[in-house]
C-alpha positions as CSV (number, residue, x, y, z in Angstrom):
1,X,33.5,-36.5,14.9
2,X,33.1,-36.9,11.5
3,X,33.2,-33.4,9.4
4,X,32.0,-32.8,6.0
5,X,32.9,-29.7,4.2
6,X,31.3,-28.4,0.9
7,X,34.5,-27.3,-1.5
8,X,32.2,-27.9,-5.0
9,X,34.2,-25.4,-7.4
10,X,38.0,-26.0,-5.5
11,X,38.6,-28.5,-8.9
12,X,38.4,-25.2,-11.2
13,X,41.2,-24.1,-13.1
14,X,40.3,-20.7,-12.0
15,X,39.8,-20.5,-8.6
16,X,38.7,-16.5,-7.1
17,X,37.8,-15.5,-3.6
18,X,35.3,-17.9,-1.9
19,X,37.6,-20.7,-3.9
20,X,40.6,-19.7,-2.4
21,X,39.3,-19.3,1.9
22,X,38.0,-22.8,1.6
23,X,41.2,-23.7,-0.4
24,X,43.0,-23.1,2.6
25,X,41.1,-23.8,5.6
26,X,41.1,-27.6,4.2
27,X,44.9,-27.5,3.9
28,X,45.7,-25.8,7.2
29,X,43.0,-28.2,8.6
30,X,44.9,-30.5,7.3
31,X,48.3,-29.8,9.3
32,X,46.5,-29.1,12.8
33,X,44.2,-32.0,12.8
34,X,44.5,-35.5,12.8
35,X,42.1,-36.7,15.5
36,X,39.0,-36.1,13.2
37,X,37.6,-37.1,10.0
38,X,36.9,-35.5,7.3
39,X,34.7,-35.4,3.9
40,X,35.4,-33.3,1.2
41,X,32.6,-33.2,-1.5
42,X,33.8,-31.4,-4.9
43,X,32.7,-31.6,-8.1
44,X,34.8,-33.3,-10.7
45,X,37.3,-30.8,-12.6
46,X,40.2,-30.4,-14.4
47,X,42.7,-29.4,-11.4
48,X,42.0,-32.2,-8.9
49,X,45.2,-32.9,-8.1
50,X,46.0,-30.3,-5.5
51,X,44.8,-32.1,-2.6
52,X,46.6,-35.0,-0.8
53,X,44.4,-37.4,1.1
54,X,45.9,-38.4,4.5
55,X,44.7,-41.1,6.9
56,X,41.6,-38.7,8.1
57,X,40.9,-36.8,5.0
58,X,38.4,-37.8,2.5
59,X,37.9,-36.5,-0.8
60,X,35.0,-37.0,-2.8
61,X,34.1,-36.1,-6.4
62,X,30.9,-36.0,-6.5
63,X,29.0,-35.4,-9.6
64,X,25.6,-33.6,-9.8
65,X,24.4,-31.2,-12.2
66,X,24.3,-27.5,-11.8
67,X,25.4,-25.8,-8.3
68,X,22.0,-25.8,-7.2
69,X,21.1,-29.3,-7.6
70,X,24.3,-30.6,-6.6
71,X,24.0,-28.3,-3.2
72,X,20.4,-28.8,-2.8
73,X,20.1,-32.7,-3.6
74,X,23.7,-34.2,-4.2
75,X,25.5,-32.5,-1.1
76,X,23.2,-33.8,1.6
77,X,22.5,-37.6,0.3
78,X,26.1,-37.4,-0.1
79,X,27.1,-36.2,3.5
80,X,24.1,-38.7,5.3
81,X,25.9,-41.3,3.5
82,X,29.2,-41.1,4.5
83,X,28.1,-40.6,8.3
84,X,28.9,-37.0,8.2
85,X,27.9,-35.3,12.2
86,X,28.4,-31.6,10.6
87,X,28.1,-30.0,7.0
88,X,30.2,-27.1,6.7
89,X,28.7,-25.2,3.3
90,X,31.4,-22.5,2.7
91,X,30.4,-20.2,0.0
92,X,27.1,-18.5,1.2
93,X,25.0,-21.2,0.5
94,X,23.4,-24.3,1.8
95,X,20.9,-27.1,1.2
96,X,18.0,-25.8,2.8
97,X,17.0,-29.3,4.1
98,X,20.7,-30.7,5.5
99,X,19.6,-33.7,7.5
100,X,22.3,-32.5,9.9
101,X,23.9,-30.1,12.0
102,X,25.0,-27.0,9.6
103,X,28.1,-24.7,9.7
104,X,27.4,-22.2,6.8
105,X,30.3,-19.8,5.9
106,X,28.1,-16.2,4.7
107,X,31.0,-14.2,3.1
108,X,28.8,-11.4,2.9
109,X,24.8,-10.3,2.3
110,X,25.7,-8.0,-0.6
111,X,22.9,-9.5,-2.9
112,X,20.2,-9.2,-0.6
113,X,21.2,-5.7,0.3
114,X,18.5,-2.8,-1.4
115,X,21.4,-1.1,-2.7
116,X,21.1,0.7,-6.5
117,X,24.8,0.3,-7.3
118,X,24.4,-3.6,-6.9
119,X,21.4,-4.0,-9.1
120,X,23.1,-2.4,-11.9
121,X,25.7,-3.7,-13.9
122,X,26.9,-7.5,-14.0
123,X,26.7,-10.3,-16.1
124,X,23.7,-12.8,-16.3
125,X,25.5,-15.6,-14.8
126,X,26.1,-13.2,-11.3
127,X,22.3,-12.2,-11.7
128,X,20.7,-15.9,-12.2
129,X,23.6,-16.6,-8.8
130,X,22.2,-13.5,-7.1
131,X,18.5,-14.6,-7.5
132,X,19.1,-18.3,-6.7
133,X,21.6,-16.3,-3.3
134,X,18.4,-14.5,-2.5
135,X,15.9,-17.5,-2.4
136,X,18.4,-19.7,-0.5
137,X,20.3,-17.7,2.2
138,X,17.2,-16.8,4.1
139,X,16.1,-20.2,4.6
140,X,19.5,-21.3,5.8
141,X,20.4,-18.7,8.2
142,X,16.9,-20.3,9.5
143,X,18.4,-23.4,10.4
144,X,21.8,-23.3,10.7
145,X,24.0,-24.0,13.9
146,X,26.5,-21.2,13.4
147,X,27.0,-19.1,10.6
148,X,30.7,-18.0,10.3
149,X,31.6,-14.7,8.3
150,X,34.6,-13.0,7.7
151,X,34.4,-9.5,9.7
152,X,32.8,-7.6,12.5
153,X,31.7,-5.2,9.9
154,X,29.9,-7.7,8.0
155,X,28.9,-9.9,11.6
156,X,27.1,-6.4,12.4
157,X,25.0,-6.2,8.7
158,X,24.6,-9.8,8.8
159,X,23.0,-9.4,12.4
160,X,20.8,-6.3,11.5
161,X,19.5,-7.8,8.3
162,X,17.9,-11.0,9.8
163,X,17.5,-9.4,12.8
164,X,18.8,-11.8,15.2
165,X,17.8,-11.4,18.8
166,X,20.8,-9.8,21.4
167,X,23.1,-12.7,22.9
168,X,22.1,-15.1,19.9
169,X,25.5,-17.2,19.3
170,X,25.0,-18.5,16.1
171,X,26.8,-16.0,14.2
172,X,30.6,-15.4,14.8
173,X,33.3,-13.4,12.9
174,X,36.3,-15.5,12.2
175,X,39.1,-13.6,10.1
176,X,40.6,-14.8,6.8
177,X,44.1,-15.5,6.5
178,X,47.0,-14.5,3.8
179,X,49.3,-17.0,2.5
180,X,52.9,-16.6,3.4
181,X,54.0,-16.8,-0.3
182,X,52.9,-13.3,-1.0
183,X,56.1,-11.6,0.5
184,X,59.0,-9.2,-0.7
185,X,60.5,-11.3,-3.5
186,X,64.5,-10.3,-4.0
187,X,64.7,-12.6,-7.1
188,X,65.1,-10.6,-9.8
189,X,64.9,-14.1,-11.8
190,X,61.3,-14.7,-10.7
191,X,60.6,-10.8,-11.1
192,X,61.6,-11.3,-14.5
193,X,60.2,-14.2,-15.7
194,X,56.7,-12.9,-14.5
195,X,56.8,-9.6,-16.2
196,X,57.5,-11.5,-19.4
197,X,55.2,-14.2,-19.0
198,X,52.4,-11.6,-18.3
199,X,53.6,-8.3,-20.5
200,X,54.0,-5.7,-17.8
201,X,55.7,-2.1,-18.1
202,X,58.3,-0.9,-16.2
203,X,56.0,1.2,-13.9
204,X,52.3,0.6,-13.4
205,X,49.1,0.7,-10.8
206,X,47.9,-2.6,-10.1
207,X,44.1,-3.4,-10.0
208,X,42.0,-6.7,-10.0
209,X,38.9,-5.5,-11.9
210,X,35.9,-7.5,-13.0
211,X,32.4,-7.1,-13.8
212,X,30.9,-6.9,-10.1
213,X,30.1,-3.4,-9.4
214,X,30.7,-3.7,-6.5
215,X,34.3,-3.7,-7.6
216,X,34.1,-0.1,-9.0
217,X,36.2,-0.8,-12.2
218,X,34.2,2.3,-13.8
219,X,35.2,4.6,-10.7
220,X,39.0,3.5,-11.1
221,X,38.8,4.1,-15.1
222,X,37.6,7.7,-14.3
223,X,40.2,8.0,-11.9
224,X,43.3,6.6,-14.2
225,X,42.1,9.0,-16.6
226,X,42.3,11.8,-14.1
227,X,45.8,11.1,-13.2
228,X,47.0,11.3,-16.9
229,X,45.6,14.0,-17.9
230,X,46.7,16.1,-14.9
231,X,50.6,14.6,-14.6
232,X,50.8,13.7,-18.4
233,X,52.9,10.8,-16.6
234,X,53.5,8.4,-19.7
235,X,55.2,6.0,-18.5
236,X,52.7,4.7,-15.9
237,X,50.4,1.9,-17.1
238,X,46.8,0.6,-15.6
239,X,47.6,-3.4,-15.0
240,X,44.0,-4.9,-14.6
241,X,43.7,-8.9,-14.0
242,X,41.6,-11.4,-15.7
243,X,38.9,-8.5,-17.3
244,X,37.6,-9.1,-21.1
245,X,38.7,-6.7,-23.5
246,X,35.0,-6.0,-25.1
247,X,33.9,-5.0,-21.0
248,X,37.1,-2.4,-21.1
249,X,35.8,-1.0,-23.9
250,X,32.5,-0.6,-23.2
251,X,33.8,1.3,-20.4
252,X,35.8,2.8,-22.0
253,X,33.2,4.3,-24.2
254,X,31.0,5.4,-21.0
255,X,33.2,7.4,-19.8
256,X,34.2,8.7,-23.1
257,X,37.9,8.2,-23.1
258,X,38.7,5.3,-25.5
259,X,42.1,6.6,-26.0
260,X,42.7,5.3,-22.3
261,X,43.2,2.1,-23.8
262,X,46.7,2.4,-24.8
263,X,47.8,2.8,-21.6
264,X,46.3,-0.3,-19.5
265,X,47.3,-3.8,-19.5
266,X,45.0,-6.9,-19.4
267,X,46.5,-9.5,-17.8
268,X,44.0,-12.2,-19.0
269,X,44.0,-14.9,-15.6
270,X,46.9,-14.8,-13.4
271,X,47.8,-18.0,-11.5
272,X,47.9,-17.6,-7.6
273,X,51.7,-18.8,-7.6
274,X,52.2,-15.7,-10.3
275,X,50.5,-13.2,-8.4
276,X,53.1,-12.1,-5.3
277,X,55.6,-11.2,-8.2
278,X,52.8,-8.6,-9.5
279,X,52.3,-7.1,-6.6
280,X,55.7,-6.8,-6.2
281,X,56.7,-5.2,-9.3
282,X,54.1,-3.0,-9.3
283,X,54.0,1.0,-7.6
284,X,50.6,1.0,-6.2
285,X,47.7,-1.2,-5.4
286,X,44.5,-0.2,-6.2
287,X,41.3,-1.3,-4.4
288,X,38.8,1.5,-4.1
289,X,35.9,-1.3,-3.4
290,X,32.1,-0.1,-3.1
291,X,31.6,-2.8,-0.7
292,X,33.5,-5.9,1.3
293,X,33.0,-8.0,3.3
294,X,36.7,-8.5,4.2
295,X,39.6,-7.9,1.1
296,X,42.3,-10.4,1.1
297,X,43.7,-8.8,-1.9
298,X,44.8,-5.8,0.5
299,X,46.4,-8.2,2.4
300,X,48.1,-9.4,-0.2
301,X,49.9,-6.3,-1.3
302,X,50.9,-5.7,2.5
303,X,52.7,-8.5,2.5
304,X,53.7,-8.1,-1.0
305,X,55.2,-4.2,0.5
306,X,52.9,-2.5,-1.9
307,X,51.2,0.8,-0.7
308,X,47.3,0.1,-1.1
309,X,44.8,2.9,-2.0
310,X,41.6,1.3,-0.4
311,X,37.8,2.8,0.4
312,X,36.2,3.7,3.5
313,X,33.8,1.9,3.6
314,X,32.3,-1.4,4.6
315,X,35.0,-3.7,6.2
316,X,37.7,-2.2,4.6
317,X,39.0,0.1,7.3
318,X,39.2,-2.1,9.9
319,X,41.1,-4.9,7.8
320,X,43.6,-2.7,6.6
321,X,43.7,-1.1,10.2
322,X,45.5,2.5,9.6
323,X,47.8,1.2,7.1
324,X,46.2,1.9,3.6
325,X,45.8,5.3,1.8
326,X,41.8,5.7,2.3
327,X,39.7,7.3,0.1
328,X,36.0,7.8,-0.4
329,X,35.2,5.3,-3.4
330,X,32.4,6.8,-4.9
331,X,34.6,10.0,-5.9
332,X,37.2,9.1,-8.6
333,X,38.7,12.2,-7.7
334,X,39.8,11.3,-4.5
335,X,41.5,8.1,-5.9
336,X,43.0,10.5,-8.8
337,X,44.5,12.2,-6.1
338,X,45.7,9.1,-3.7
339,X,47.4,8.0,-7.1
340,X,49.7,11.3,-7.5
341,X,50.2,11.5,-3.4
342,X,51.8,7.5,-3.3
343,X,53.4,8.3,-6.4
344,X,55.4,11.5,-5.0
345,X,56.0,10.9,-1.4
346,X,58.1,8.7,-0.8
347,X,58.3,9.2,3.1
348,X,54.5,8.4,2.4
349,X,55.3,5.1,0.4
350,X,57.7,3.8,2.8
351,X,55.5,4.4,6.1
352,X,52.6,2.6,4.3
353,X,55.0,-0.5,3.3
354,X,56.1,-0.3,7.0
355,X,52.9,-0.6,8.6
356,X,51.4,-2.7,5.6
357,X,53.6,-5.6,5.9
358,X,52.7,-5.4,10.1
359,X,49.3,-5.7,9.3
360,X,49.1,-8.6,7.3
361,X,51.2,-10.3,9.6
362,X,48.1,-10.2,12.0
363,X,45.8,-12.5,9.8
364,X,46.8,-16.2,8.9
365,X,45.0,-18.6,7.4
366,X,46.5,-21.1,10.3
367,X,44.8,-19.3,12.9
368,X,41.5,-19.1,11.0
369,X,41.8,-22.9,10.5
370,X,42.0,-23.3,14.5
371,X,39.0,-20.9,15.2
372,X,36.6,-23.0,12.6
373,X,38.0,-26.5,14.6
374,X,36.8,-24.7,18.1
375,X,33.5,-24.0,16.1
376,X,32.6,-27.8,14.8
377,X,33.7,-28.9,18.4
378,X,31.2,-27.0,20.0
379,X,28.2,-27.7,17.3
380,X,29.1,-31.6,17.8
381,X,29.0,-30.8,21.1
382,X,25.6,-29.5,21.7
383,X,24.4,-32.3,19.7
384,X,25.9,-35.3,21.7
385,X,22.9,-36.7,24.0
386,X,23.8,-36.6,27.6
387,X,24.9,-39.6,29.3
């Protein structure tokens, strides 16, 4: 069979979430796989050199115009002509008229959902996507012949939200992986050279914040500040990756404590390759999320043997299965507190490392790989004509 997969943005410099799952089901795909073929559509960019094609692995650039006409129009005229048997779309969107068997990947429903703390907040760009989300999604989960996402949690609101009937098959929950280079790193060299290259303290909380709020940068802001004011602890430092300065301090000004500044860290974008030494040089990882549909970056730190304070909400107690400090996001108190607690205890720290690095070592991005081959098999299948 012949497989196309949708990787549009993988050619970006800057490469987030969505990006990176794709990222690496194509590589692993690569390594277990060489019976099939395979069609990669992206859209020309600056880093398109970090694939390798091999004798069953295609890779088109395909130019287009904005995401949605490239998805809508470019993707499917693209895919009929290469012969494609399967589509797989993996970023929560489709074309709504495929002209062939569709695998959609549906990270999560969280712009559909009637929820007030997603409607507020967020920059245009994430609005106009939300509204073009909201228009499309329906209409593919219409005609799609599986839709993959990322955990029961999110299989379940996915399920209830379009309603689908008892026994339907279409939808399945496949795991993401985490890659094996975030790890305990015992080169102080490496240690070092990141720290400079990036400006971090001696001791700090780690946090990827941006302007989603979903990703409850204003909750973790109120807690920091809680922290400091209650352990005058001067030495710690608030590390936050790739978030603007003129955001921070419009935050900062909300929650009236612009003096905070001084004591957090803006990374500006940290390169994937970078980011295991972070985690490892820093004492806690922070990721008190309203809402997720999975949470690699808990993952991550596991792996990385960083205690994680995470949410309990959502998917995020069942990925990080026992093994995270849990609190209840929408109280930056609660997080204030988890803060002090993984600071002080060190039995605490060192039973969280434990069972962190065990837990990530249950989700690879090999094993995803092999579950989404068993998937196209059985789409192709159900297509192929009986003799």
């Amino acid at each position: 069979m012949k497989i196309g997969i949708e990787g549009q943005r993988l050619y970006r410099k800057r490469k987030h979430g969505m990006d990176m799952v794709a990222l690496e089901l194509i590589r692993e795909l690569q390594k277990i796989d060489h019976d099939n073929e395979y069609v990669v559509f992206i859209k020309p960019d600056q880093d398109n050199k970090i694939f390798q094609e091999t004798p069953n692995f295609k890779f088109v650039e395909l130019q287009g115009g904005s995401y949605p006409t490239w998805e809508q129009f470019a993707l499917p005229k693209a895919a009929k002509a290469e012969g494609c048997d399967i589509l797989h779309c993996t970023s929560n969107t489709a074309p709504v008229s495929p002209k062939m068997p569709l695998v959609v990947t549906l990270h999560d429903i969280i712009y559909l959902e009637s929820v007030s703390l997603l409607k507020k907040g967020g920059t245009w760009y994430q609005k106009i996507g939300n509204m073009y989300r909201r228009f499309v999604v329906p209409r593919v989960v219409k005609k799609a012949d599986k839709i993959i996402t990322v955990s029961e949690f999110e299989r379940n609101r996915i399920h209830d939200f379009f309603g689908f009937p008892e026994g339907d098959k279409r939808l399945v929950a496949i795991y993401n992986g985490v890659s094996e280079h975030f790890k305990k790193i015992e080169d102080a060299e490496e240690l070092r050279r990141v720290k400079e290259r990036y400006t971090l303290p001696d001791r700090f909380l780690f946090f990827l914040g941006n302007t989603d709020p979903k990703k409850n940068t204003l909750g973790v802001l109120k807690a920091f500040s809680d922290y400091m004011k209650r352990s005058e602890d001067n030495d710690l430092y608030l590390v936050i990756l790739d978030f603007a300065e003129a955001e921070l301090e419009k935050l900062l000004v909300q929650i009236n404590e612009p003096e905070l500044r001084e004591h957090i860290i803006l990374t500006g974008y940290v390169v994937n390759t970078d980011l295991p030494a972070v985690y490892n040089l820093c004492s806690v990882f922070l990721y008190p999320s309203l809402r997720e549909s999975f949470g690699i970056p808990m993952l991550e730190a596991m792996r990385c043997g960083v205690p994680v304070i995470t949410s309990n909400t959502s998917s995020m107690p069942e990925v990080s299965g026992g093994a995270a400090y849990i609190v209840d996001p929408f109280k930056p108190e609660e997080i204030s507190k988890g803060i002090e607690i993984l600071l002080s205890d060190e039995k605490l720290r060192e039973k969280l490392t434990k069972e962190g690095i065990k837990q990530a070592e249950k989700f690879s991005w090999k094993s995803m790989a092999q579950n989404v081959l068993e998937l196209y098999k059985t789409v192709y299948n159900s297509h192929q004509k009986p003799n």
